[in-house]
N, CA, C and O atoms as a DFTB+ gen file, in Angstrom:
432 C
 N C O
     1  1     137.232      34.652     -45.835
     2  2     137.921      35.882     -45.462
     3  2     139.242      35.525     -44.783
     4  3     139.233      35.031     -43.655
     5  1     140.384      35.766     -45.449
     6  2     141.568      36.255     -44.296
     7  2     142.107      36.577     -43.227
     8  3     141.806      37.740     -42.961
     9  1     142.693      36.170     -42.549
    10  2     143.499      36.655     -41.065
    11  2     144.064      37.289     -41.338
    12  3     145.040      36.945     -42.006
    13  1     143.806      38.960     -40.945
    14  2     145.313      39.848     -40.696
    15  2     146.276      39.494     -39.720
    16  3     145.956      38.543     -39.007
    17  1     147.247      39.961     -39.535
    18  2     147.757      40.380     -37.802
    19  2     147.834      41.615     -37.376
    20  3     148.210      41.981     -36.263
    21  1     147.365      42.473     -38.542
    22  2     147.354      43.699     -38.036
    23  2     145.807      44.403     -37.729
    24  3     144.820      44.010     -38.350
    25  1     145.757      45.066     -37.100
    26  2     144.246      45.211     -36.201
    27  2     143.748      46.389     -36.180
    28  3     144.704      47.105     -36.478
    29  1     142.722      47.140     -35.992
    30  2     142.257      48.764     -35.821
    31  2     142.943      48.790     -34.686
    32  3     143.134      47.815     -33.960
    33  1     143.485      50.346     -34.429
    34  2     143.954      50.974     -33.219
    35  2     145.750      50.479     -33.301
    36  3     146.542      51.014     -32.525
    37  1     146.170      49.549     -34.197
    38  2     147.631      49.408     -34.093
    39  2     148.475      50.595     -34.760
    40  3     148.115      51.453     -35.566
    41  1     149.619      50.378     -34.207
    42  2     150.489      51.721     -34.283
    43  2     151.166      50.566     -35.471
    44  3     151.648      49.510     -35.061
    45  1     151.134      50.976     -37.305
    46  2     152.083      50.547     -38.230
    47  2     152.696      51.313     -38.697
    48  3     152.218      52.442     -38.593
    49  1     154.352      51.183     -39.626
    50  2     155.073      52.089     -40.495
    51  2     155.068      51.352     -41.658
    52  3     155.319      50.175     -41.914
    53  1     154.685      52.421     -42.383
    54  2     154.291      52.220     -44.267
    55  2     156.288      51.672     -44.931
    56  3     157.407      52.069     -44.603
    57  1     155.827      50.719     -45.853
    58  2     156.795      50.033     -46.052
    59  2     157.423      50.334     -47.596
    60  3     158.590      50.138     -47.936
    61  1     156.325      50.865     -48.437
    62  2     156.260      50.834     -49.712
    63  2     155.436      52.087     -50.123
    64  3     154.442      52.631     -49.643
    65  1     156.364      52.377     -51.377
    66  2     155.240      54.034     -51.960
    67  2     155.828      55.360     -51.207
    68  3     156.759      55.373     -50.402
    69  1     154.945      56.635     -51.732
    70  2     155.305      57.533     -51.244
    71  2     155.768      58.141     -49.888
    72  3     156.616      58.998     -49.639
    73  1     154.841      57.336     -49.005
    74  2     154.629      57.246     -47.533
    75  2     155.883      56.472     -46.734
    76  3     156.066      56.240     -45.539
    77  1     156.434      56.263     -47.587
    78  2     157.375      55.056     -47.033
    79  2     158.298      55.654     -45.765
    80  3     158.806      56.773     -45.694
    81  1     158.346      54.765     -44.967
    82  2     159.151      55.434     -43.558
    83  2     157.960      56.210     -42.586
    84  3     157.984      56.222     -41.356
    85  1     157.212      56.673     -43.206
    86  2     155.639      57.069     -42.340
    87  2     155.521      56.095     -41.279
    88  3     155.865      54.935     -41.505
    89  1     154.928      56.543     -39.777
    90  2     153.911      55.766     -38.589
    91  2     152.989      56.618     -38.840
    92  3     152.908      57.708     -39.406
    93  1     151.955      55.532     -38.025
    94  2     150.165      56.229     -37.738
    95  2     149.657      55.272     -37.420
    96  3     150.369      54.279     -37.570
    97  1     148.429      55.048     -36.915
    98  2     147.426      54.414     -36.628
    99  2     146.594      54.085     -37.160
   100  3     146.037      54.986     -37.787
   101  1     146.020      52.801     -37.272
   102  2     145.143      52.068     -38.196
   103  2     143.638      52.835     -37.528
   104  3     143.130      53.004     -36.420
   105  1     143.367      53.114     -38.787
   106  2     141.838      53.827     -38.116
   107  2     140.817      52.790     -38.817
   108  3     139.601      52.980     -38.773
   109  1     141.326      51.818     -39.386
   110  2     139.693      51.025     -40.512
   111  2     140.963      50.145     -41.149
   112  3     142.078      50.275     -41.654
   113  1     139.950      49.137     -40.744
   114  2     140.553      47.612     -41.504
   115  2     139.447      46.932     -42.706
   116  3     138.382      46.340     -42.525
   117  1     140.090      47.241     -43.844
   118  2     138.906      46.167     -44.686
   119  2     139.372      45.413     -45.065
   120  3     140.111      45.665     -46.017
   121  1     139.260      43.879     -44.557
   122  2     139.183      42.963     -44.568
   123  2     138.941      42.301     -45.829
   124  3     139.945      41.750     -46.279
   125  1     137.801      42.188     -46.588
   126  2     137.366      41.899     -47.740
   127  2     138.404      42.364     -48.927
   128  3     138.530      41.601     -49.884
   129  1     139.251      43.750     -48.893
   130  2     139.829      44.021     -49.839
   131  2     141.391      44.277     -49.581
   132  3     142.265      44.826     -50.253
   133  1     141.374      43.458     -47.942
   134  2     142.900      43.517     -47.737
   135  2     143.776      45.003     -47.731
   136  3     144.926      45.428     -47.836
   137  1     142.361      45.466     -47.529
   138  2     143.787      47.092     -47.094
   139  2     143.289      47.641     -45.487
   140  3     142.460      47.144     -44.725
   141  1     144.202      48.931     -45.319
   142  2     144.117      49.405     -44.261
   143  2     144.083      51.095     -44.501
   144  3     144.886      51.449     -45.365
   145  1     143.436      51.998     -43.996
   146  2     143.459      53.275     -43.512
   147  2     143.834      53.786     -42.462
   148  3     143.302      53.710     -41.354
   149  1     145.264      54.618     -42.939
   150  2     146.360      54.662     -41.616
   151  2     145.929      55.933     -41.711
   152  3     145.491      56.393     -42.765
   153  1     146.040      56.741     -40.384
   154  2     146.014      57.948     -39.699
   155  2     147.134      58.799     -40.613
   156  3     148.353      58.638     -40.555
   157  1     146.491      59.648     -41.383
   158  2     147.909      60.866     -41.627
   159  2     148.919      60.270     -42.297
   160  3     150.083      60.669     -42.282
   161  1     148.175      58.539     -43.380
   162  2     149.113      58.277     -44.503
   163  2     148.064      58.372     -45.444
   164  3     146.848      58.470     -45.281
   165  1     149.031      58.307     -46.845
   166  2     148.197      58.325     -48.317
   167  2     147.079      59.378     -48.444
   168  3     145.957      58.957     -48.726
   169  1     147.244      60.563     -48.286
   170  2     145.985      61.752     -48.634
   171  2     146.279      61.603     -49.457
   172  3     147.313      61.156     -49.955
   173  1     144.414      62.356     -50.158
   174  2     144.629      62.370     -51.426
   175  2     143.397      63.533     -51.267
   176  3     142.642      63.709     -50.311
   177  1     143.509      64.547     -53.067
   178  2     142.761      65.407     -52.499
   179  2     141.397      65.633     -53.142
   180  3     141.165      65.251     -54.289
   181  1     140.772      66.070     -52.613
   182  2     139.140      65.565     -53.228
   183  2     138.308      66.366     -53.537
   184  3     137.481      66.617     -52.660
   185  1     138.195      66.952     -54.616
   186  2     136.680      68.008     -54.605
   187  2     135.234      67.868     -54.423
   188  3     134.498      67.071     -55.005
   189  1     134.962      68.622     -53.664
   190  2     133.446      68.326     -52.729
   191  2     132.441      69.467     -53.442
   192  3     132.913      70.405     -54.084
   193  1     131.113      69.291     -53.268
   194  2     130.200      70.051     -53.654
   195  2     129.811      70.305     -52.157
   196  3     130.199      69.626     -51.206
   197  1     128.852      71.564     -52.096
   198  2     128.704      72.231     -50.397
   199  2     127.849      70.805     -49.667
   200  3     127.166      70.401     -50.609
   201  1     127.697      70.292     -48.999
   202  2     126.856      69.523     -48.206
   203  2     127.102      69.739     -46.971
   204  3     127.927      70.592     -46.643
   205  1     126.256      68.815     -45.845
   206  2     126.019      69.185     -44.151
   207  2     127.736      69.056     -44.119
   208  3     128.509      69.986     -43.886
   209  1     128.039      67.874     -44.370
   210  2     129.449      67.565     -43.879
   211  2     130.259      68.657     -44.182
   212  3     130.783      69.374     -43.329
   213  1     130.370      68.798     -45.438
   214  2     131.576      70.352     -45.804
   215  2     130.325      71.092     -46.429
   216  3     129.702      70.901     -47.473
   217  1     130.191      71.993     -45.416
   218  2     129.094      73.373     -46.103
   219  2     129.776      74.531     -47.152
   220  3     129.277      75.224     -48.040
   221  1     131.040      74.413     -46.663
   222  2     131.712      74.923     -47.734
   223  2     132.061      74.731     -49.150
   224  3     132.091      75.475     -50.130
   225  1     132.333      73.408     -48.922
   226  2     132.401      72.338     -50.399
   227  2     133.807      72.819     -50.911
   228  3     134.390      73.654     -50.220
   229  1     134.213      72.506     -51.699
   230  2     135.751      72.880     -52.769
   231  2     136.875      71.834     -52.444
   232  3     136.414      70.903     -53.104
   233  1     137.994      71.345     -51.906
   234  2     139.008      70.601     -52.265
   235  2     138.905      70.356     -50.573
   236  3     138.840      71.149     -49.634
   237  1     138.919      69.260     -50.633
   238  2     139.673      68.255     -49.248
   239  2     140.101      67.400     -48.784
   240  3     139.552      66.357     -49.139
   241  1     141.150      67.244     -47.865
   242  2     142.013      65.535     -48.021
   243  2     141.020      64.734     -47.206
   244  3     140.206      64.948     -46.308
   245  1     141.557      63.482     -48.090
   246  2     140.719      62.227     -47.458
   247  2     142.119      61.405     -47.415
   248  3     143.220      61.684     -47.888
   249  1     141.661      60.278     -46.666
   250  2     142.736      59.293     -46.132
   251  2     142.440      58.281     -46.890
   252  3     141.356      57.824     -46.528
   253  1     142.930      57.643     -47.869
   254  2     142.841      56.711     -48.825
   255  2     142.997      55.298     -48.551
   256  3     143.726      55.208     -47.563
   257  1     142.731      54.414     -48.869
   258  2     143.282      53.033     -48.186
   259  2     144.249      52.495     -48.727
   260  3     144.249      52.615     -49.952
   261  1     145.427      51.717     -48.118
   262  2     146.522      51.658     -48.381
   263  2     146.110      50.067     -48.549
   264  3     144.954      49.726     -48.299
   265  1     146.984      49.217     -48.932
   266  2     147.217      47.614     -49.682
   267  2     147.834      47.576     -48.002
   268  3     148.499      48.423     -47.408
   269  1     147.293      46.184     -47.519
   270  2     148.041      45.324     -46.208
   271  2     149.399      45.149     -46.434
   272  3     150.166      45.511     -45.541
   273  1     149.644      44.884     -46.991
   274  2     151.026      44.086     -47.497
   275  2     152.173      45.301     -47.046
   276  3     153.191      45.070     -46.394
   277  1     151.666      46.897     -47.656
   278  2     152.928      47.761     -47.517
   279  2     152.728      48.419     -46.111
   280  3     152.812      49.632     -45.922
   281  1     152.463      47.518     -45.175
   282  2     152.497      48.389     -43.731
   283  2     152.626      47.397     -42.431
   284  3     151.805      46.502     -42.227
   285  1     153.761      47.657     -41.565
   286  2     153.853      46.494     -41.068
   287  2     154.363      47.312     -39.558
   288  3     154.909      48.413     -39.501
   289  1     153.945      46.272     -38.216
   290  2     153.048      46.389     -37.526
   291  2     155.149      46.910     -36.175
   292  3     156.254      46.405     -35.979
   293  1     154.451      47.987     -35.801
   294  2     155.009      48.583     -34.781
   295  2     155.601      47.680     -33.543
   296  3     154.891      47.412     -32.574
   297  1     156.792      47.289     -33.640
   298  2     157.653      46.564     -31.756
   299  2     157.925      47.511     -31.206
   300  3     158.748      48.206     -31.802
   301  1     157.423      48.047     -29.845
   302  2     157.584      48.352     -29.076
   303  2     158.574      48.064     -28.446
   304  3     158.403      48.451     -27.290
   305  1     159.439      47.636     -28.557
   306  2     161.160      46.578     -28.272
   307  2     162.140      47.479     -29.439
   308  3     163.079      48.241     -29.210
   309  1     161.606      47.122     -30.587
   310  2     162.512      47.086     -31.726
   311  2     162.530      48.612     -32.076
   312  3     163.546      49.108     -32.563
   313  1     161.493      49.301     -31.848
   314  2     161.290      50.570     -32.244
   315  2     160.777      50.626     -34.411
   316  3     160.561      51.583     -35.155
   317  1     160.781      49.512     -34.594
   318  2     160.777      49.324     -35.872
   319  2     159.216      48.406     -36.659
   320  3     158.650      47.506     -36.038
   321  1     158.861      48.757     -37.733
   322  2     158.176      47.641     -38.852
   323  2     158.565      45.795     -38.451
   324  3     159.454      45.229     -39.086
   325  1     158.070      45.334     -37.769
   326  2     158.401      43.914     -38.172
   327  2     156.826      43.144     -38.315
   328  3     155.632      43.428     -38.216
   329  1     157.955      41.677     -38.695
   330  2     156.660      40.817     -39.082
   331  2     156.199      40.295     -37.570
   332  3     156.915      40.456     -36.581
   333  1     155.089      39.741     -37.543
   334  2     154.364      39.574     -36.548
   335  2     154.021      37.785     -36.833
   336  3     153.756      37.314     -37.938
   337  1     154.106      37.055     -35.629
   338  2     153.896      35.670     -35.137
   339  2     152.349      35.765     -34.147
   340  3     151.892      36.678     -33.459
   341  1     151.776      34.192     -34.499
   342  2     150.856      34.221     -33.074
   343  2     151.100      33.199     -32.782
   344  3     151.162      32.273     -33.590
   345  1     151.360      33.064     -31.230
   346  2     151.442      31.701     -30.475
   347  2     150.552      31.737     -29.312
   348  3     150.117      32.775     -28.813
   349  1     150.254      30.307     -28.825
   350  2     149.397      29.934     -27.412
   351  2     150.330      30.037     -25.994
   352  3     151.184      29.160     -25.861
   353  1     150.263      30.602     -25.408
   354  2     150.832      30.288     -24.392
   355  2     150.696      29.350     -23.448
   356  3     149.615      28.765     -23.507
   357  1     151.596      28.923     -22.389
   358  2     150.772      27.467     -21.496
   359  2     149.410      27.778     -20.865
   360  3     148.623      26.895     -20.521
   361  1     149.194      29.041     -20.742
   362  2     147.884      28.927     -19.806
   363  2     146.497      29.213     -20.991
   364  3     145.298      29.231     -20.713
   365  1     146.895      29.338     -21.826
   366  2     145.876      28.653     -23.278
   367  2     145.699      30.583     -23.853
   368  3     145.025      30.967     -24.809
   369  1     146.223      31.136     -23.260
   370  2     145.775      32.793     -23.783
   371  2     146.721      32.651     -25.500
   372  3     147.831      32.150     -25.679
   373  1     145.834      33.257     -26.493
   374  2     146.830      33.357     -27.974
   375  2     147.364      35.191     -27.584
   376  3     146.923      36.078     -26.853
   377  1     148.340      35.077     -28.391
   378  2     149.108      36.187     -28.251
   379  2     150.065      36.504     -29.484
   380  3     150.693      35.662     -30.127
   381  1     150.053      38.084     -29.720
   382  2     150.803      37.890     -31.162
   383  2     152.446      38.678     -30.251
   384  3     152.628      39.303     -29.206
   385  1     153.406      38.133     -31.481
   386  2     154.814      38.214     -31.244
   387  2     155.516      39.076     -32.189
   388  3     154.950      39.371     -33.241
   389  1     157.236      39.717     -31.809
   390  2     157.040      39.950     -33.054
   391  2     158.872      38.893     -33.409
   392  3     159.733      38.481     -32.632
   393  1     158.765      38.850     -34.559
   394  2     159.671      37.551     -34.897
   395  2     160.836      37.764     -34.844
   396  3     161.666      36.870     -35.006
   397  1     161.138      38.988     -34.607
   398  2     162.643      39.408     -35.095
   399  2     163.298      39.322     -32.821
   400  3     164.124      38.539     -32.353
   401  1     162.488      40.437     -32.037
   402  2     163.225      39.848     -30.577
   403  2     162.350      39.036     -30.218
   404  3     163.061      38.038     -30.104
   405  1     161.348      38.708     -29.954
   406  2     160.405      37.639     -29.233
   407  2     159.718      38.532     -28.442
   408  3     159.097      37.934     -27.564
   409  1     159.562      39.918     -28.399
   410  2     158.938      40.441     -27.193
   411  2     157.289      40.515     -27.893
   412  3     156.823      40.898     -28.966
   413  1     156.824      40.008     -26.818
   414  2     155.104      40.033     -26.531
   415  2     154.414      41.029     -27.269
   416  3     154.514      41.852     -26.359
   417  1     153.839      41.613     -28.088
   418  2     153.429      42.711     -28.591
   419  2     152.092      42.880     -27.882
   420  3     151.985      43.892     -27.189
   421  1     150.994      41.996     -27.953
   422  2     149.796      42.182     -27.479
   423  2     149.182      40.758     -27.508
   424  3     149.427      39.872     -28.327
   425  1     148.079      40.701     -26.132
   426  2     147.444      39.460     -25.485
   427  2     146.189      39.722     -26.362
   428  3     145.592      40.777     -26.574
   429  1     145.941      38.371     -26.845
   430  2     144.299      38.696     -27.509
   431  2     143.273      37.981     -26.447
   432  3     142.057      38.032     -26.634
């Protein structure tokens, strides 16, 4: 299995496709197939039969999973999509970066 750098709960902007220029929040990382399900990107719309979940049943959006590759991870510095670094720091903590100013994004 793969290393992302991008994580559940990160704030990304969609890079590629319809969505493009979109933020949201990673709500589900699958790992195995290398995508991500961002908050309020890629609906798509779905017809349901009545069940507990929709007792109503008939057409409803679902949040689709998007490819890793077209979504890239929120600087809090930059205000922008950049690529993301991980380095050790001296006191041994790893930490991801982001490459473009150097500011700290998050301590793992």
């Amino acid at each position: 299995m793969k290393k992302f750098s991008i994580k559940r709960g990160d704030e990304v902007e969609v890079i590629r496709g319809k969505d493009r220029g979109k933020r949201g929040k990673v709500r589900k990382l699958l790992a195995k197939e290398g995508k991500v399900v961002v908050e309020g990107i890629n609906i798509m719309k779905k017809a349901t039969r009545p069940s507990r979940r929709y007792p109503q049943g008939g057409i409803v959006d679902i949040e689709t999973p998007l490819d890793i590759s077209k979504v890239l991870l929120l600087c809090p510095r930059c205000n922008r999509g950049v690529r993301i670094g991980r380095r050790v720091l001296e006191d041994g903590t790893k930490t991801r970066y982001c490459k473009k100013c150097g500011e700290i994004v998050e301590k793992m």
